[in-house]
C-alpha positions in Angstrom: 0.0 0.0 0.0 1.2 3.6 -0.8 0.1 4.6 2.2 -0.8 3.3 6.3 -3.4 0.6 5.6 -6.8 0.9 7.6 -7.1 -2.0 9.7 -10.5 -2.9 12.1 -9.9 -5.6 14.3 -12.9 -6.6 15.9 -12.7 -8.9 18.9 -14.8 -9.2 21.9 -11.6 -10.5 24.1 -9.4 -7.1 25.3 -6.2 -8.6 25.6 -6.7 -10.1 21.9 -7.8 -6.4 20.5 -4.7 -4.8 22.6 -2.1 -7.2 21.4 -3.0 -7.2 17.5 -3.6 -3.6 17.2 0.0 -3.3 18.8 1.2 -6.2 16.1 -0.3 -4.2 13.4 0.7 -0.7 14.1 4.1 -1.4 15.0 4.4 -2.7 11.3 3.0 0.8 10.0 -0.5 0.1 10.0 -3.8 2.4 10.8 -5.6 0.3 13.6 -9.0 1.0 15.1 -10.5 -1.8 17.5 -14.3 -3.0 18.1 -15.2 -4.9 20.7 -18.6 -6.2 19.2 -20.2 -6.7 15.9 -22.3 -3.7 16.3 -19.5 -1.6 17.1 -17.6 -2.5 13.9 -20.5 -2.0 11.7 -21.1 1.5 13.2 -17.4 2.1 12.3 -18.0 1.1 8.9 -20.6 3.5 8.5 -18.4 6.4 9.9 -15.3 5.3 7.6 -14.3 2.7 5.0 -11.4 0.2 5.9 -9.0 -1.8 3.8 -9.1 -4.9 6.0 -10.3 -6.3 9.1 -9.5 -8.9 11.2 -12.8 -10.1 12.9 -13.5 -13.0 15.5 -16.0 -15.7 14.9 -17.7 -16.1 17.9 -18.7 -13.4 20.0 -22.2 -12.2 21.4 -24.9 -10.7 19.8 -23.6 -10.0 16.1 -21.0 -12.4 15.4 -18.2 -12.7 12.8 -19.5 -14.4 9.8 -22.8 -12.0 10.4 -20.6 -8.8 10.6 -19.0 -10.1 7.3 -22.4 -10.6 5.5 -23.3 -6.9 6.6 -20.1 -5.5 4.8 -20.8 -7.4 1.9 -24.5 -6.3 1.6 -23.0 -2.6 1.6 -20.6 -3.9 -1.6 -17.3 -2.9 0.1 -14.4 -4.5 -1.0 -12.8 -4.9 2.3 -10.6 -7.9 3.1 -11.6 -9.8 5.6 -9.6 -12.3 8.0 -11.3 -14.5 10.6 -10.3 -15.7 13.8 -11.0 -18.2 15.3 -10.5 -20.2 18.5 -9.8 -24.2 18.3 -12.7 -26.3 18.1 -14.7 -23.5 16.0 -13.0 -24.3 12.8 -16.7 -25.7 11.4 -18.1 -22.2 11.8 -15.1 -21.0 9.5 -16.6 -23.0 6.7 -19.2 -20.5 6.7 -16.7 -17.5 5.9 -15.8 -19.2 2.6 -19.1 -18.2 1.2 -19.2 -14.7 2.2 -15.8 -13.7 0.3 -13.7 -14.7 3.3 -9.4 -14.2 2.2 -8.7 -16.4 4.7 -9.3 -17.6 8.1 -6.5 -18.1 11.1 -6.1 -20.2 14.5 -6.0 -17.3 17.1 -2.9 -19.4 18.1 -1.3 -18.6 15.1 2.4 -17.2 15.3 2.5 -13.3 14.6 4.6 -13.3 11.7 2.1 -16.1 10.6 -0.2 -13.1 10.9 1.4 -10.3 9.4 2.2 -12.5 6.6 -1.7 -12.6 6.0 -2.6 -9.6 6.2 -0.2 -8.3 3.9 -1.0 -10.7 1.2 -4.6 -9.5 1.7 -3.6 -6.2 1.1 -1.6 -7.2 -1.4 -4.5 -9.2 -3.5 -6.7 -5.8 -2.6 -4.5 -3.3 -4.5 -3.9 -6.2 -7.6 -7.7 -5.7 -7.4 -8.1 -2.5 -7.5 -5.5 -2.0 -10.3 -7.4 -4.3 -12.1 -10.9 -2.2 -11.6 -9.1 1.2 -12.5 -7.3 -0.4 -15.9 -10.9 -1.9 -16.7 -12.6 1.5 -15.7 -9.9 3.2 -18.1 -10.5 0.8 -21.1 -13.8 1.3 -20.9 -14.0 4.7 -21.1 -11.5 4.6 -23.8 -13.8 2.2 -25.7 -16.8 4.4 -25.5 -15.1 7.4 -26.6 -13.9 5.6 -29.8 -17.3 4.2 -31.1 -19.1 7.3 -29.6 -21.0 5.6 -27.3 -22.1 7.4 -23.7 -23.6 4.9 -22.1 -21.8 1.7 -21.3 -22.4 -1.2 -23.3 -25.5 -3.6 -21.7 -24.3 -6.1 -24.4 -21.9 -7.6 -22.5 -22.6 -11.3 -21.3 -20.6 -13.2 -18.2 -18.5 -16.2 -19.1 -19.6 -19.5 -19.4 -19.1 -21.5 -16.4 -15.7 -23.2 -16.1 -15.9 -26.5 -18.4 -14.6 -29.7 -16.7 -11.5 -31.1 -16.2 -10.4 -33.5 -19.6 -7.7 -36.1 -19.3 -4.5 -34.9 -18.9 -1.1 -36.1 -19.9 0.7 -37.4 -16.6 3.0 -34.9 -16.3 3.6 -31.6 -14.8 4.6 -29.2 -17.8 6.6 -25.8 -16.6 5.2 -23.4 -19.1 7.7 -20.6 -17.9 8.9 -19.8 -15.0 5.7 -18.3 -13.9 3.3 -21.0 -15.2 2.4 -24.7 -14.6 0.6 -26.7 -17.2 -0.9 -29.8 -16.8 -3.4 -31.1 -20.2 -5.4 -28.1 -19.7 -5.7 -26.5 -16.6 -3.0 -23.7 -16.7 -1.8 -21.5 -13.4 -0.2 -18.3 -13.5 1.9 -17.5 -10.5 2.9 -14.4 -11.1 -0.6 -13.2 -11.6 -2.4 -15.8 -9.2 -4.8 -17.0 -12.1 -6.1 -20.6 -13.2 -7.5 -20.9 -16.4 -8.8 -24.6 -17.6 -9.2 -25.4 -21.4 -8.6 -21.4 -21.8 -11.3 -19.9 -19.1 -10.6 -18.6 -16.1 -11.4 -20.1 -12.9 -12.9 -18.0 -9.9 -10.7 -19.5 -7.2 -10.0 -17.5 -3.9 -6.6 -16.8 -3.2 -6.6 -19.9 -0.8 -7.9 -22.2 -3.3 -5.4 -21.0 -5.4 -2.6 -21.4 -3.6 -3.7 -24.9 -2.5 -4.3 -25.9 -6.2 -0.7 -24.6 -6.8 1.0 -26.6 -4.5 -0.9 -29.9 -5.9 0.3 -28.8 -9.1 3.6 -28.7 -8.3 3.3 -32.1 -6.9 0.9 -33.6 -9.3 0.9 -37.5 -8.8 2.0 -37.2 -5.1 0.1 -37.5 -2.2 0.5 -34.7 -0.2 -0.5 -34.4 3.5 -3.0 -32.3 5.4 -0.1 -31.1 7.5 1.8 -30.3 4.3 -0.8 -28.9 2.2 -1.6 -26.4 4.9 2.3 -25.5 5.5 2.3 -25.1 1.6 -1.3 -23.2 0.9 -1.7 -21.2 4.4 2.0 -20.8 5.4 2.1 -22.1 9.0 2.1 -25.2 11.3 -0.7 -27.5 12.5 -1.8 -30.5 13.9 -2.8 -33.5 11.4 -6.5 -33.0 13.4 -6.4 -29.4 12.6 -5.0 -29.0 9.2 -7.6 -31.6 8.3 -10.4 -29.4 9.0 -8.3 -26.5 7.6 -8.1 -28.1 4.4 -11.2 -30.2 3.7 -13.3 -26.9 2.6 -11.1 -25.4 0.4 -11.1 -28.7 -1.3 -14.2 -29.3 -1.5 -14.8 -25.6 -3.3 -12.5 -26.8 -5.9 -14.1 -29.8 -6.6 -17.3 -28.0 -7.5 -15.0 -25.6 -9.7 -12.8 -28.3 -11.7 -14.9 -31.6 -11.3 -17.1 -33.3 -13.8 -18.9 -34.4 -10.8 -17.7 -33.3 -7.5 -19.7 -36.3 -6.0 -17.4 -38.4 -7.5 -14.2 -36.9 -7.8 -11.8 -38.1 -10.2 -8.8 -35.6 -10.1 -8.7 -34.4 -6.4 -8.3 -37.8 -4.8 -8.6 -38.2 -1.3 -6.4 -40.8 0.9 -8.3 -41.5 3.8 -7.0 -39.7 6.6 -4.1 -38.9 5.2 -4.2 -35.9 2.2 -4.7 -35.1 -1.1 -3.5 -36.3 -4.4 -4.4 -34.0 -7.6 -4.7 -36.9 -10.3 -3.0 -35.9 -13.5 -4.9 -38.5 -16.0 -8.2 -39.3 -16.7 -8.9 -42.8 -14.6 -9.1 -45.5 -16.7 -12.4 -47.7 -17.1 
């Protein structure tokens, strides 16, 4: 960010409010704390923020319905849950609400700061992306002599399934990973699959990403979420971590996500992305 981020942490717990907003401003950030779910959303109507950190379970308003309120209003702000072990289910909910990521309130503070700034991070590639699109279109309107935008313009075509795929993984560049058709861009953090683009959240993306790179190989729970999410947990935890980013995918990249036949579970052990189409 060109300049101090504004950060709301919202958190029912003092001691937790005290010691993030000192985390955060001490690595140059604008902090403002809430202490309840009303509070925050009575900040948001006084200013806009750029990200918030927000616990899951607190009285009255919770998390997830604080994150739902934002949304209604259409701000873009990135939101990071927190949440206390054993409420990992409730997490699951955040997914569908735009969620960046969610985080153990155990996890280590670099583990933290990391997050946060590749929230900010993804929210500045964002708004690039909206000013560029903003720019072009204004652009295009002024060269046909149209005022109005165009109401032509029709979404893409959901994402077409997986096909069979060669077994190996094919380096592209140095910023790409092929494999058959599903193509991933990590410079830009994009997946396109038989040449459309996937809607993957930054988590799913990352965890698709490190299948890649290990297409063929079973990779653990413990592993994937070292890989994907960038710090340590218990097999116990990292199973629960990982179990609803995957199965997001598999309704993004499946032919049927019922029955999967490219992200293959071991049983109680991990993942395996399979690289060709199983035979008959």
């Amino acid at each position: 960010m060109t300049k101090p981020a504004q950060i709301l942490v919202v958190d029912d717990e003092h001691n937790i409010r005290l010691t993030l907003s000192a985390l955060l401003s001490r690595a140059g950030h604008m902090v403002t704390t809430a202490a309840s779910g009303e509070e925050a959303l009575a900040m948001f109507d006084r200013q806009p923020f750029d990200l918030m950190l927000v616990d899951l379970q607190m009285p009255g308003i919770n998390g997830i319905q604080v994150v739902e309120a934002i949304r209604r209003r259409s701000l873009d702000t990135v939101v990071i849950v927190l949440t206390g072990h054993g409420s990992l289910e409730t997490a699951i909910e955040g997914l569908h609400q735009g969620v960046f990521d969610y985080m153990l309130k155990t996890s280590d503070p670099t583990q933290i700061l990391a997050r946060v700034a590749a929230g900010l991070s993804d929210l500045q590639r964002r708004q690039r992306q909206s000013a560029l699109l903003n720019t072009i279109g204004v652009a295009a309107q002024e060269l046909t002599g149209k005022t109005e935008p165009d109401n032509d313009l029709r979404p893409l075509p959901p994402p077409i399934s997986l096909p069979p795929a060669p077994a190996t993984t094919q380096p592209v560049n140095e910023r790409q990973i092929k494999i058959g058709q599903l193509q991933l861009d990590t410079w830009h953090q994009t997946a396109l699959l038989g040449g459309r683009s996937l809607n993957l959240t930054p988590t799913e993306f990352r965890l698709l990403l490190c299948l890649a790179e290990h297409a063929g190989q079973m990779l653990s729970y413990t592993q994937l979420v070292r890989c994907a999410q960038g710090y340590e947990a218990s097999d116990l935890e990292a199973g629960e971590l990982i179990k609803p980013h995957i199965h997001h995918l598999r309704q993004k990249i499946e032919p049927d996500p019922s029955a999967p036949r490219y992200l293959l579970n071991v049983r109680g052990k991990g993942y395996i992305l399979q690289v060709e189409s199983p035979t008959a």
